[in-house]
Structures are given as C-alpha cells and as structure tokens.
C-alpha positions in Angstrom: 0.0 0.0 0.0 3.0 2.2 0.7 4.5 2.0 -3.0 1.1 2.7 -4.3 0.2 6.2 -2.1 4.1 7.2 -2.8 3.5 6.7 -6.8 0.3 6.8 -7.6 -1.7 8.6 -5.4 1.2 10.7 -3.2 1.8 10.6 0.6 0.0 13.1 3.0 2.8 15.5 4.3 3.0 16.8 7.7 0.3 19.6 7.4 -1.9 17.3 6.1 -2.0 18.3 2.7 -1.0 15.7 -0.3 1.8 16.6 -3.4 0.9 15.9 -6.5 2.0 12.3 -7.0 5.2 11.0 -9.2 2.6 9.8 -12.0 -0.2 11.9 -12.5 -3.9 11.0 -12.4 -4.4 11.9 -16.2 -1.3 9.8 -17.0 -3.0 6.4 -15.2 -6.3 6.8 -14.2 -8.9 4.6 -17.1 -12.2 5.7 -16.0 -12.8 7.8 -19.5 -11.1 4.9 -22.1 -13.4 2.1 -19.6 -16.7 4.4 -20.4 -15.7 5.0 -24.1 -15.2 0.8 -24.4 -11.3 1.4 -25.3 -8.5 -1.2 -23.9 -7.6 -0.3 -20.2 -4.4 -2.3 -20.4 -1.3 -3.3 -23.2 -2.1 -6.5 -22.9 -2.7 -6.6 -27.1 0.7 -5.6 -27.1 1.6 -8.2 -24.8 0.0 -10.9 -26.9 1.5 -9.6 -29.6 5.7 -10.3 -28.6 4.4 -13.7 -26.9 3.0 -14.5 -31.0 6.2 -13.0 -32.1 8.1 -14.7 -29.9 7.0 -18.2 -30.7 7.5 -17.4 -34.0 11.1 -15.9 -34.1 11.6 -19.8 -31.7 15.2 -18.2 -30.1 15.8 -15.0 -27.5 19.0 -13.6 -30.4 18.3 -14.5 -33.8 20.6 -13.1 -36.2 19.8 -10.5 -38.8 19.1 -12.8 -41.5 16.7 -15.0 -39.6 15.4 -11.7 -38.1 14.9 -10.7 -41.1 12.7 -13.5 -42.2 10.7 -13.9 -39.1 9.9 -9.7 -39.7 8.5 -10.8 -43.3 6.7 -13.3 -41.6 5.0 -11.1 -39.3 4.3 -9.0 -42.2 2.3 -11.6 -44.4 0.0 -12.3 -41.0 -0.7 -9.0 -40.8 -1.2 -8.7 -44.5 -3.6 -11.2 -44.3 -5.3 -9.5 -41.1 -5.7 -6.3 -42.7 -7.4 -8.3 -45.4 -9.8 -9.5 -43.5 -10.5 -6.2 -41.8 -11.0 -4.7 -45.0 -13.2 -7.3 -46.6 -15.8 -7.3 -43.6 -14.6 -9.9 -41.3 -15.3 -10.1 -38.0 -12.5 -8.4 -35.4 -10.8 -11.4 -33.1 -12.8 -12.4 -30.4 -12.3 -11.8 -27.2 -12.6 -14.4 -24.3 -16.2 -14.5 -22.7 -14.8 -13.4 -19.4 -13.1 -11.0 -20.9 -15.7 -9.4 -22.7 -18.1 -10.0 -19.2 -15.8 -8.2 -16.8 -15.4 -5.1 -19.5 -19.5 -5.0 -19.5 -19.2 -4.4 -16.1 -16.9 -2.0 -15.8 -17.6 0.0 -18.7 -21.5 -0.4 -16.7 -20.2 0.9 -13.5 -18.2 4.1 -15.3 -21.2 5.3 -17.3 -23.4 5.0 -14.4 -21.1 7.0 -12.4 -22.4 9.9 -11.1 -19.9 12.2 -8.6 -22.6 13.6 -6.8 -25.2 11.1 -6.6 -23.4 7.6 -6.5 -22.2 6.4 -3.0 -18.1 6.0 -3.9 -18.1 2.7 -1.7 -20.4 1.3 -3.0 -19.1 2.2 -6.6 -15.4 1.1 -5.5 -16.8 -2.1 -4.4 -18.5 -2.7 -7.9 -15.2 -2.2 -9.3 -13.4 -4.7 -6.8 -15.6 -7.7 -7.8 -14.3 -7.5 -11.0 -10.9 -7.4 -10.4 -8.5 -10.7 -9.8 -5.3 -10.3 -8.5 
C-alpha cells in the first residue's frame, strides 16, 4: 500500500495536505477509455511479442533469420488487414473478458460524482478485479 500512495496517489505530508503524485492521475487513471469501451491495459501488445516470440523460436536471432521472421509477421498482418477490409469479424475476445469489460464499462457510465455512493461504486469495481 506504501508503494502505491508514494507513486500513484502521493503521501499526506505533515500539514496534512498531499503533493501531487510521481505519476499523475491523467497519465494512469482509465475511468474515461473504460466508459468509451477502449482497452484499459497493453495487454494486445503483450500478446503480440508472446506471438512474435513463438514465431522468431530463439531470445537472439541473427539479422538474416530476423529478417525473415519480420516478413513473416508482415504476411500475418497482411492477411489480417485483409480481413478487416473485406468485412470480417475483429478477433474475439474471451467470454470473461468481454463479461468483466461489460461491467466496468456499466459501472463508469453509471457513475455519477454527486449522486453515486463511492463505496459502494469502489466495491463494484473490486468484484471484478482478480489479483
């Protein structure tokens, strides 16, 4: 709890008053991308070097393999943009997935400063999480 109030949310100094914290709120905070149904985390990207990873097979190819395994890539997304442009359906995402971002993306456009009960709203929140 320490690391997040000294990073995220700043500590409360001696006269009782709070910084502004190393990262600001604008920087972090996901309440507008969860209400506009836009991705909350990089885990696309994530996907992505795991894919590219099994792909390339080796942690340092050389530049000739690397080379190929890039042209690789390319033709996949070649044939993904293809798709895209001809109609096709984006990938799916897993039914939990898609559940829990429901829910959230519920809980933000029903948020209301002044007439939702913030634990009550925080609580919403922390059934959907998993740690």
């Amino acid at each position: 709890m320490t690391y997040f109030e000294e990073n995220w949310i700043s500590k409360v100094n001696l006269r009782r008053q709070r910084s502004e914290p190393r990262f600001s709120l604008a920087w972090w905070n996901v309440f507008e991308a969860t209400k506009a149904n836009l991705p909350r985390t990089n885990i696309d990207v994530e996907a992505w070097h795991r894919g590219f990873e099994a792909l390339v097979g080796v942690h340092h190819a050389n530049l000739w393999r690397s080379i190929d395994n890039f042209r690789k890539e390319q033709a996949l997304n070649d044939v993904t943009t293809a798709q895209c442009t001809a109609g096709g359906p984006p990938s799916a995402k897993k039914r939990r997935c898609a559940d829990i971002s429901t829910r959230l993306q519920n809980l933000a456009q029903g948020y209301n400063e002044e007439t939702t009960d913030t634990m009550q709203y925080l609580r919403g929140i922390a059934h959907n999480l998993k740690l």
